[in-house]
C-alpha positions as CSV (number, residue, x, y, z in Angstrom):
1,X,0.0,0.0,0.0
2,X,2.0,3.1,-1.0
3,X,1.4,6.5,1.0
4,X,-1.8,7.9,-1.1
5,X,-4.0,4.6,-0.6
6,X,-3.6,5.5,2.7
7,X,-5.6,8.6,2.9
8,X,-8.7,6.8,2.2
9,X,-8.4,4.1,4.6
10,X,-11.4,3.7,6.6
11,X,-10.5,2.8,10.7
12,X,-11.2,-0.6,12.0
13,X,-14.9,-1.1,12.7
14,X,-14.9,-4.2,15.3
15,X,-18.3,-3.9,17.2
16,X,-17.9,-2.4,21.0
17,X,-19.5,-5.4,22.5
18,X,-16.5,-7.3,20.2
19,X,-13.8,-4.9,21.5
20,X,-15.2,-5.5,25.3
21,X,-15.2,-9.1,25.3
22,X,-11.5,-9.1,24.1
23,X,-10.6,-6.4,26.7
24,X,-11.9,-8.5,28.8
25,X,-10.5,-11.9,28.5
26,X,-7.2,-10.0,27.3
27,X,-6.2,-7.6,29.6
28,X,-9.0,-8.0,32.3
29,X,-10.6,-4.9,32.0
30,X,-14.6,-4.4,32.2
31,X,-16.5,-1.5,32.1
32,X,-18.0,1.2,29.8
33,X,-16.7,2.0,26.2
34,X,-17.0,4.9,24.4
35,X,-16.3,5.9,21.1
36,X,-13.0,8.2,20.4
37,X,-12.8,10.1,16.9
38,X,-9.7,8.6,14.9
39,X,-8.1,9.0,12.1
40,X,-6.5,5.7,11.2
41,X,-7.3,3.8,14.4
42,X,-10.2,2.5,16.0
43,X,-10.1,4.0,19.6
44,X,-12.6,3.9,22.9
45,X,-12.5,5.2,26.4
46,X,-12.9,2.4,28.4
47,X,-14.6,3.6,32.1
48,X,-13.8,0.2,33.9
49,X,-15.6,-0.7,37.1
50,X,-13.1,0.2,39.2
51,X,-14.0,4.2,38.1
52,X,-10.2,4.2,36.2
53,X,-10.6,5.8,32.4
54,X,-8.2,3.8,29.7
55,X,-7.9,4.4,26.0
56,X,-8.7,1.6,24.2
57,X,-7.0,1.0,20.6
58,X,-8.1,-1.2,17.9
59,X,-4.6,-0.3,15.5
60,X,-5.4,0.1,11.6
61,X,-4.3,-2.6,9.0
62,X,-2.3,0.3,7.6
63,X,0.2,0.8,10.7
64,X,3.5,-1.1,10.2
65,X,4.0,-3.6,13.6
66,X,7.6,-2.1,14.1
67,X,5.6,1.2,14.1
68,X,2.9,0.1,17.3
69,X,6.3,-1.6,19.3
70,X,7.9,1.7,19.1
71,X,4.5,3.7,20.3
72,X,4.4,1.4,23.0
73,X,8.2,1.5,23.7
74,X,8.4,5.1,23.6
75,X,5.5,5.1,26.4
76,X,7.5,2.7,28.7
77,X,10.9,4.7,28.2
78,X,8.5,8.0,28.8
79,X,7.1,6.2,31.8
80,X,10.6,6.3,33.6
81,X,11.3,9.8,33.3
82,X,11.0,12.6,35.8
83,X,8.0,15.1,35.0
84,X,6.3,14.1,31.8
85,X,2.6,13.3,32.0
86,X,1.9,11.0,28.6
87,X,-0.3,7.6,29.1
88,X,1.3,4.6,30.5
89,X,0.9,0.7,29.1
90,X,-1.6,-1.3,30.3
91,X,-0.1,-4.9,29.8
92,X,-1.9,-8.2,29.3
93,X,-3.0,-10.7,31.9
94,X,-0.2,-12.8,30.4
95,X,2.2,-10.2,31.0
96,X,2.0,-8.7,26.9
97,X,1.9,-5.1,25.3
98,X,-0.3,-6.0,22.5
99,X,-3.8,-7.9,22.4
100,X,-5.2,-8.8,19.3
101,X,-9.0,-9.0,17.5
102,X,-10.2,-10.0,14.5
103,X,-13.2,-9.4,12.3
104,X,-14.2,-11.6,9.4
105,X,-11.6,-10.3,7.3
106,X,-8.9,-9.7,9.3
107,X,-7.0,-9.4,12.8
108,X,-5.9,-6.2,14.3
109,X,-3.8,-5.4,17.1
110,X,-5.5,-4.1,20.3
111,X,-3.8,-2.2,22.8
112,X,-4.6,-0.3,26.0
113,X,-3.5,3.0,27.5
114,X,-3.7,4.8,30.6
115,X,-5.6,8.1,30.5
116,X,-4.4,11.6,30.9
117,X,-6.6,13.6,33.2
118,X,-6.8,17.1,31.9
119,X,-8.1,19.6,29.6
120,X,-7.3,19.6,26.2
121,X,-5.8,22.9,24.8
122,X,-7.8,23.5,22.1
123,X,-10.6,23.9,24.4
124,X,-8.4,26.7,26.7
125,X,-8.4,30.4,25.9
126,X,-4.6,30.7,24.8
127,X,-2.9,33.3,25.8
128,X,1.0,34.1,25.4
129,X,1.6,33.1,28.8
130,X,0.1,29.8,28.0
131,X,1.4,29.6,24.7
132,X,5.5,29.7,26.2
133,X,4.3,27.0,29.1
134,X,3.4,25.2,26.4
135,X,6.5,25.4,24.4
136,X,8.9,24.6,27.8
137,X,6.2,21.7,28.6
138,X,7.1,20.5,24.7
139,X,11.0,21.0,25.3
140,X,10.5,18.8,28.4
141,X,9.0,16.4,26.3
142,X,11.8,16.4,24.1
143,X,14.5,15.9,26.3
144,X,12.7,13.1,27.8
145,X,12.7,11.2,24.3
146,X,16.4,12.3,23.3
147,X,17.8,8.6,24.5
148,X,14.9,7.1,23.0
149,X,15.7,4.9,19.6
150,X,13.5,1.9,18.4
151,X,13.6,0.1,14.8
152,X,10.3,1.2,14.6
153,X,10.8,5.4,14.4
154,X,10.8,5.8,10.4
155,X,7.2,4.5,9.6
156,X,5.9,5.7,6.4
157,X,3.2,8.1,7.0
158,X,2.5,12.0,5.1
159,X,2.2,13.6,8.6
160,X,5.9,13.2,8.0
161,X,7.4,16.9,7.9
162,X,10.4,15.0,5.8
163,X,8.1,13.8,3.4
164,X,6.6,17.5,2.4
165,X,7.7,16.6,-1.2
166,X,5.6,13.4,-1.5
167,X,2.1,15.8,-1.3
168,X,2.4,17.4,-4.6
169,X,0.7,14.7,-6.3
170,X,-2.5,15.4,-4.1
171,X,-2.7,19.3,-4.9
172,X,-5.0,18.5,-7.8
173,X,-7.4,18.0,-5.1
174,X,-7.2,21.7,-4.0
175,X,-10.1,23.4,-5.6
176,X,-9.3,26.8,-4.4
177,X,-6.4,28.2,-7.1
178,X,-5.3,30.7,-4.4
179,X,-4.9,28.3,-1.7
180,X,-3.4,26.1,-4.1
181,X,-0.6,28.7,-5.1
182,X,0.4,29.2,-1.7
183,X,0.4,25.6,-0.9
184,X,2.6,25.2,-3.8
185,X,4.8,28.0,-2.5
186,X,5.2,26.5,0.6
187,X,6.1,23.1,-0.7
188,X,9.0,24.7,-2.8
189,X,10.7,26.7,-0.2
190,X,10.6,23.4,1.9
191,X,12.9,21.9,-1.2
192,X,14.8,24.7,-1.5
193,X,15.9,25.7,2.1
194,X,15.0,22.9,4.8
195,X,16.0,20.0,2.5
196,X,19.3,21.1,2.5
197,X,19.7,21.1,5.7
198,X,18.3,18.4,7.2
199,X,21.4,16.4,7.2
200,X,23.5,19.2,9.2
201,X,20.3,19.5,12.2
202,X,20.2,17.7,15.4
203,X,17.8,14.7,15.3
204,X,15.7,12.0,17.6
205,X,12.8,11.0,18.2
206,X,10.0,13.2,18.4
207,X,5.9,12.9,19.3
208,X,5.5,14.9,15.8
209,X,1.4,15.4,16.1
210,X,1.8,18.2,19.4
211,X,-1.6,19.6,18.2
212,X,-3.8,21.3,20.5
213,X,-5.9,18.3,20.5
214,X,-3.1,16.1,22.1
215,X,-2.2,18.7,24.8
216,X,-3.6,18.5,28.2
217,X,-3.2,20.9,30.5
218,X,-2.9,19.3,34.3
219,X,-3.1,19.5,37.5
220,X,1.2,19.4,37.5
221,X,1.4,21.0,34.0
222,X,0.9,19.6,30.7
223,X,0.2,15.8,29.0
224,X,0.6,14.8,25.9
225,X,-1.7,12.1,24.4
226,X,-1.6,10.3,20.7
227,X,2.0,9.5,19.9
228,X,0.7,7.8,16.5
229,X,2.7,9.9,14.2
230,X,5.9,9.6,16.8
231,X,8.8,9.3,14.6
232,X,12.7,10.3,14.0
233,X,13.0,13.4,12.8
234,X,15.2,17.0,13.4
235,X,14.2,18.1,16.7
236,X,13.2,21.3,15.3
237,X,10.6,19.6,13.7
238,X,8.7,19.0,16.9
239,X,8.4,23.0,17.6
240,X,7.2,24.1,14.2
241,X,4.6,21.5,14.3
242,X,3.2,22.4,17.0
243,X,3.7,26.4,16.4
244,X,1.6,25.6,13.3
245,X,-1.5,25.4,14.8
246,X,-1.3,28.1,17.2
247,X,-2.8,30.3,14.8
248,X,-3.7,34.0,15.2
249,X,-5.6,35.3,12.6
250,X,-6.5,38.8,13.9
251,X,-3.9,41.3,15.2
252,X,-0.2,40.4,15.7
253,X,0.6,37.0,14.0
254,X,3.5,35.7,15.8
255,X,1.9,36.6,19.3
256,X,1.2,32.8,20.7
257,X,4.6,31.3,18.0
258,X,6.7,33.5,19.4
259,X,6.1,33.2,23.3
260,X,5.7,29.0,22.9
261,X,9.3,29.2,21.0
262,X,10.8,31.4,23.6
263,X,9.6,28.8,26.5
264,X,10.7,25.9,24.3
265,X,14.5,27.6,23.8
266,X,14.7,28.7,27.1
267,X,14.0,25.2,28.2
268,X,15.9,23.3,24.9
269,X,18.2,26.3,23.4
270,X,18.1,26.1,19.7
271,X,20.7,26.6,16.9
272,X,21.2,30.0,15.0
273,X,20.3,27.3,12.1
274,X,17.3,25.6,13.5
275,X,15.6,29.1,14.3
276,X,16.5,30.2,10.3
277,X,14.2,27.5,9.3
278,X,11.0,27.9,11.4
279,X,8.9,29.8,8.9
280,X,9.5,27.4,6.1
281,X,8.6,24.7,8.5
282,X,5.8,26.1,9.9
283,X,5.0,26.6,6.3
284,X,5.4,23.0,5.2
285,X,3.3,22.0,8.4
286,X,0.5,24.5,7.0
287,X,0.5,23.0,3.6
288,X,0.8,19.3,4.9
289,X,-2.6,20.3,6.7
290,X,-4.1,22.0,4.1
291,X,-3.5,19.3,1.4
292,X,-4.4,16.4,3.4
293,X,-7.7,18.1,4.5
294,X,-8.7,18.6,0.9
295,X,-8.0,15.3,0.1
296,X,-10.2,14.0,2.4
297,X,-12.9,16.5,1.6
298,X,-12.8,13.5,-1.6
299,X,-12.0,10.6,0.1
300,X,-14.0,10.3,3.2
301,X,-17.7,9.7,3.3
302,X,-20.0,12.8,4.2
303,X,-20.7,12.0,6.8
304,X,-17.3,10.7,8.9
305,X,-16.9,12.0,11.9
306,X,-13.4,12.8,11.7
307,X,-13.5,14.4,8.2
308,X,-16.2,16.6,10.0
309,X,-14.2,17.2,13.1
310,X,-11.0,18.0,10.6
311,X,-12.9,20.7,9.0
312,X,-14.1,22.4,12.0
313,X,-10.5,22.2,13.2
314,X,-7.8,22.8,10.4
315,X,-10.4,25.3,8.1
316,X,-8.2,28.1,9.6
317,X,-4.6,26.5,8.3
318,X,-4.8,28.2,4.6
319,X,-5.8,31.3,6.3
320,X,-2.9,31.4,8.1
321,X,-0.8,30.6,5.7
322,X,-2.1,33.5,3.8
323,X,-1.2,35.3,7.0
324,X,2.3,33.9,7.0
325,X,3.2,34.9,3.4
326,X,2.3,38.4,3.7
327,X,4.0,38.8,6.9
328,X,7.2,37.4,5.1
329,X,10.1,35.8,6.1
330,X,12.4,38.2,7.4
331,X,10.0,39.9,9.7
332,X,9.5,36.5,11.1
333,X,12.8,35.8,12.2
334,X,13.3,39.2,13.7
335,X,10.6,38.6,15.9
336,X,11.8,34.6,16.5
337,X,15.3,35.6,17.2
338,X,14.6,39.0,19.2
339,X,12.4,36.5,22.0
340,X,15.2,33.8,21.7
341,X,18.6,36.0,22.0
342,X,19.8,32.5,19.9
343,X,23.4,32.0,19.6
């Protein structure tokens, strides 16, 4: 299956009294299941008798087996770090990280998760004070995975920042010529300045999806939730991801970027180079979002729930985009290295 097939995968459908009975005899967990909105996987939050919450996760066809052990891994090796709030593994009754279920046509692995008790940011009022919590919460993170290595961390997915190049096949599917040009734009500054220099940046692995939906904010700080797109990647990667989406659309642009990137250098200094990249990232990350949300304006049925919940939530990414280009590159970096004082 190469990389577009994958955009129209549907998740696994497995019946919740299916997905109970195997919780049950699997991991020895009973209770109430809810459904989660997913993009590839199958997911429910499991409210077991005990009143303990889990996330339970029926993984797609599509996700490579090395890729689920190093999810799983990652959450262990997280799981023994000081100060980082991410879900722990819930292991079998015979002492295993993976279940599995099958349907008629096919088994899938099922796997269950501790929950994160918090509130998710996208339902906060950010603010720049937030906003640079955020970004030292992210640096934390960060650190915490620096160590971290699996065979597993180079799955084949087009959330992949280094694969910005493999989306200009799908740009047909952008019926908007404006948003399309700007897309387009983005896509080639990514070849001309950050492929160059991905060999020369600093790299690990990194959660890679540190959208406001996966970010609690806790009682001790922040959590991060949905490490499904966790892979190797320049660290710097991880920061304009996640600076992608904290959008403002009125007033000064860089008012949330630039506090979250000030708390994550202050936390994690970056490079003179790494900073020099940011817009062109935060770009790529834009046009990655924009793309892929088109696409599935196409491939998903009317009615899916997350093609629905993706419209409500990423309609604002070509508008900022928009915003982006007009403020320009070198006003960006002003701003970036004015709050970061970088080296």
């Amino acid at each position: 299956m190469n990389r577009l097939d994958s955009l129209s995968i549907v998740p696994p459908a497995i019946a919740p009294t299916a997905v109970a009975a195997a919780v049950a005899a699997q991991f020895g967990l009973r209770g109430s299941f809810a459904p989660l909105v997913s993009e590839r996987d199958q997911n429910f939050c499991l409210t077991a008798d005990t009143g303990a919450r889990y996330v339970v996760k029926v993984t797609s066809a599509l996700e490579d087996e090395a890729a689920s052990e190093c999810q799983v891994a990652a959450l262990a090796h997280l799981a023994l770090q000081d100060g980082i709030e991410a879900p722990g593994v819930v292991y079998t009754t015979s002492g295993q990280r993976f279940g599995t279920i099958s349907d008629a046509a096919m088994t899938y692995r099922l796997r269950v998760v501790t929950w994160v008790a918090g509130e998710q940011l996208e339902t906060l009022s950010l603010d720049p004070s937030l906003a640079e919590r955020f970004g030292a919460a992210l640096a934390r993170l960060n650190q915490a995975l620096r160590g971290f290595s699996h065979p597993g961390e180079n799955p084949v997915l087009l959330w992949d920042l280094q694969r910005v190049r493999d989306l200009r096949p799908l740009l047909e599917g952008i019926d908007d010529a404006a948003v399309r040009a700007n897309v387009a734009a983005a896509i080639d500054d990514y070849e001309s300045y950050v492929v160059p220099a991905i060999p020369t940046l600093q790299s690990q692995v990194i959660h890679s999806d540190a959208n406001p939906e996966n970010v609690l904010v806790t009682t001790d700080g922040f959590g991060f939730i949905d490490f499904g797109d966790m892979l190797k990647a320049p660290r710097i990667f991880e920061a304009a991801i996640a600076a992608s989406y904290l959008r403002s659309l009125a007033g000064e642009p860089l008012q949330l970027i630039a506090p979250f990137i000030g708390g994550y250098h202050r936390q994690a200094p970056l490079e003179a180079d790494e900073t020099d990249l940011l817009f062109d990232l935060i770009r790529a990350r834009l046009a990655t979002t924009v793309t892929l949300l088109y696409w599935r304006l196409r491939e998903r049925p009317v009615h899916d729930e997350y093609r629905q919940k993706s419209l409500l939530l990423e309609g604002s990414a070509s508008h900022f985009l928009a915003v982006l280009d007009r403020l320009g590159k070198k006003e960006f970096n002003l701003k970036i290295k004015d709050i970061c004082s970088v080296r």
